[in-house]
C-alpha positions as CSV (number, residue, x, y, z in Angstrom):
1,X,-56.4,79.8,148.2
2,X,-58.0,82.2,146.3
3,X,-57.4,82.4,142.3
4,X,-57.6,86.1,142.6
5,X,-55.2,86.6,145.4
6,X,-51.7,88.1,144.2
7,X,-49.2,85.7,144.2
8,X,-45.5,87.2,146.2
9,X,-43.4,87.0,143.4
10,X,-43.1,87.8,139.4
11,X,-43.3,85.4,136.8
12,X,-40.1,84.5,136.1
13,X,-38.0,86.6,133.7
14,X,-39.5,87.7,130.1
15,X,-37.7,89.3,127.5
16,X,-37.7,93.1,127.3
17,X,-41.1,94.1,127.1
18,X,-42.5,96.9,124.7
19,X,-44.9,98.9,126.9
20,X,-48.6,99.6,125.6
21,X,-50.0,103.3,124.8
22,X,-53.1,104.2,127.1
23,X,-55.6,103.5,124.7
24,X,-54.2,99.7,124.4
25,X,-53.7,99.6,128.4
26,X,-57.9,100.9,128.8
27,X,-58.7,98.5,126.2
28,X,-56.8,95.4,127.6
29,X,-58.7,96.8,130.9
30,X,-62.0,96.2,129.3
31,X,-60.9,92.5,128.0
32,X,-59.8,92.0,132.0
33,X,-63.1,93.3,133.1
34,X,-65.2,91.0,130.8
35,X,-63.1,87.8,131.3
36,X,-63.9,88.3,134.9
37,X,-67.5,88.8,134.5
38,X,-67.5,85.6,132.6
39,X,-65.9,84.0,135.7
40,X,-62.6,83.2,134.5
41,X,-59.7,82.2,136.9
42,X,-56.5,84.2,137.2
43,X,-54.5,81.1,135.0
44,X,-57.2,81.9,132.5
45,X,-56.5,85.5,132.5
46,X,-52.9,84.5,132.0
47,X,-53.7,82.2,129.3
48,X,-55.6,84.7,127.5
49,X,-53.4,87.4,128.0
50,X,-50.6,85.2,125.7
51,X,-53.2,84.3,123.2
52,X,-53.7,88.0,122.9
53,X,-49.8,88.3,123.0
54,X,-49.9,91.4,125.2
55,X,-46.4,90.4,126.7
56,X,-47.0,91.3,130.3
57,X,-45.7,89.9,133.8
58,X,-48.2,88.5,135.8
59,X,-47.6,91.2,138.2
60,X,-48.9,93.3,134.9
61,X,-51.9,91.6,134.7
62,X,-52.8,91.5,138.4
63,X,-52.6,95.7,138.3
64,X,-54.7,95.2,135.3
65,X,-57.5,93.0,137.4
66,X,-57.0,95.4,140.4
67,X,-57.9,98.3,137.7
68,X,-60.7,96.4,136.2
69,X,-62.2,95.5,139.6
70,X,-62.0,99.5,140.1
71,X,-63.9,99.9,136.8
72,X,-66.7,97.5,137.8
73,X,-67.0,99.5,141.2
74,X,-67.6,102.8,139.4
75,X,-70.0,101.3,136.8
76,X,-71.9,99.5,139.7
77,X,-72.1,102.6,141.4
78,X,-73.4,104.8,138.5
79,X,-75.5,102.3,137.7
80,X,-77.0,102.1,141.1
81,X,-78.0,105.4,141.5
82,X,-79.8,105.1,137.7
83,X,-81.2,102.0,138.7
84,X,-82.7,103.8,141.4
85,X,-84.1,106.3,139.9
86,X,-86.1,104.3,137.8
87,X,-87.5,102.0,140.3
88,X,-89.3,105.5,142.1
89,X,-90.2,106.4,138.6
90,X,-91.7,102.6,137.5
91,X,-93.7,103.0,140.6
92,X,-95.1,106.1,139.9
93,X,-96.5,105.6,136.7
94,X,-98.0,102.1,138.4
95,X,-99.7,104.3,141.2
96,X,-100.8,106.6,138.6
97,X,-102.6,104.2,136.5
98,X,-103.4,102.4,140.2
99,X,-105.3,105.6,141.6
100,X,-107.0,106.2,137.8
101,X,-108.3,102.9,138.0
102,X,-109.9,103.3,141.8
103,X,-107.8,100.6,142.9
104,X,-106.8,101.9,146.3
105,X,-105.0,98.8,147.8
106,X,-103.1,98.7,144.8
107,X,-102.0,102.7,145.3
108,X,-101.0,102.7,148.8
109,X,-98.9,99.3,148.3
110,X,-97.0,101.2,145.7
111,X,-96.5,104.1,147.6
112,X,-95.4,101.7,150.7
113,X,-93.2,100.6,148.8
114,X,-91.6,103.8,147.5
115,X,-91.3,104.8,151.0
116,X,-89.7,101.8,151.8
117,X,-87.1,102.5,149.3
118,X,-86.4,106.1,149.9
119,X,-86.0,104.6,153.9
120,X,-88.9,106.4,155.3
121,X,-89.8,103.8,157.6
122,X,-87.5,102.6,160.3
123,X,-86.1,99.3,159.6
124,X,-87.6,96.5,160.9
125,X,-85.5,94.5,162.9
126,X,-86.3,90.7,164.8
127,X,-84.5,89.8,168.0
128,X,-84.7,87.2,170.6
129,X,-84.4,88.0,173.8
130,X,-84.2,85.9,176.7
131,X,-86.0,86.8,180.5
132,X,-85.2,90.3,181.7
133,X,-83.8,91.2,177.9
134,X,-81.0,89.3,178.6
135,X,-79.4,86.5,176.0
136,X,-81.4,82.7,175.4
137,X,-80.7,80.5,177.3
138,X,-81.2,77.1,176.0
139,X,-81.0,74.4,178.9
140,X,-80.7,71.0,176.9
141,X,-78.5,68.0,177.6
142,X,-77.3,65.1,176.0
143,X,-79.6,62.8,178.3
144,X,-82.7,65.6,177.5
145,X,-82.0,64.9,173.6
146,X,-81.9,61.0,173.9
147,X,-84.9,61.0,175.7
148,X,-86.8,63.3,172.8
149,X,-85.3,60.7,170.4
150,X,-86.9,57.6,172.3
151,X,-90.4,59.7,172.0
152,X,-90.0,60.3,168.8
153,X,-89.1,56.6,167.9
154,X,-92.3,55.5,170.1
155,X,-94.8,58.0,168.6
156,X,-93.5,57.1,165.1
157,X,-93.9,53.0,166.4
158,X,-97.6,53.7,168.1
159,X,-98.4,55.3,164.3
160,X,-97.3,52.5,162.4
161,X,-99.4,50.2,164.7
């Protein structure tokens, strides 16, 4: 079972509970968020979460991994797009200095591999195909494999000798 999966029932019952403003809920968030990039288990998160004294069910803290999971999907995603942007730009200040300095292989790797990135090229893709396009087929028996064994053990025998 996974530690993150959501368990079917509550924690059992908890006295009243005082509810927290936004601010306290986004920042609680943020704690989630960076307890589970430090890899921490949902028992640790639970743990934690009564160090911190924040009160909650653990169906609380499970919306509170859901909405920090949510957070580290937007930030990935922002951060992707920026990360992109200065890959293309890191590669053309190297083919910049690349073309200044004559080096031509250098230059059209760089721009290769721009193109790559921006998906100018079609992708390359490897398949095996068998006679006629069809699937492999792979015609090998038990008594076929025994046999390459017994070679095997007699080449290996005729070495040592």
């Amino acid at each position: 079972m996974d530690p993150f999966d959501e368990p079917q029932s509550d924690s059992p019952s908890l006295e009243k509970r005082a509810r927290a403003n936004d601010a306290e809920v986004a920042k609680r968030i943020e704690e989630v968020l960076q307890r589970r990039l430090e890899g921490v288990d949902f028992p640790e998160l639970q743990q934690y979460a009564r160090e911190q004294e924040w009160n909650i069910s653990d169906r609380q803290l499970w919306r509170y991994v859901a909405q920090a999971d949510e957070l580290m999907a937007k930030t990935l995603d922002a951060d992707r797009e920026k990360l992109f942007r200065r890959h293309i730009h890191q590669r053309r200040s190297l083919y910049a200095r690349a073309a200044k300095d004559g080096d031509h292989r250098t230059a059209l790797a760089i721009i290769r591999d721009e193109a790559q990135l921006f998906g100018l090229y079609p992708p390359s893709t490897h398949q095996l195909t068998g006679e006629g396009g069809g699937p492999v087929r792979i015609n090998y028996t038990l008594e076929d494999a025994v046999a390459a064994d017994r070679e095997l053990e007699e080449a290996e025998r005729d070495r040592l000798q």
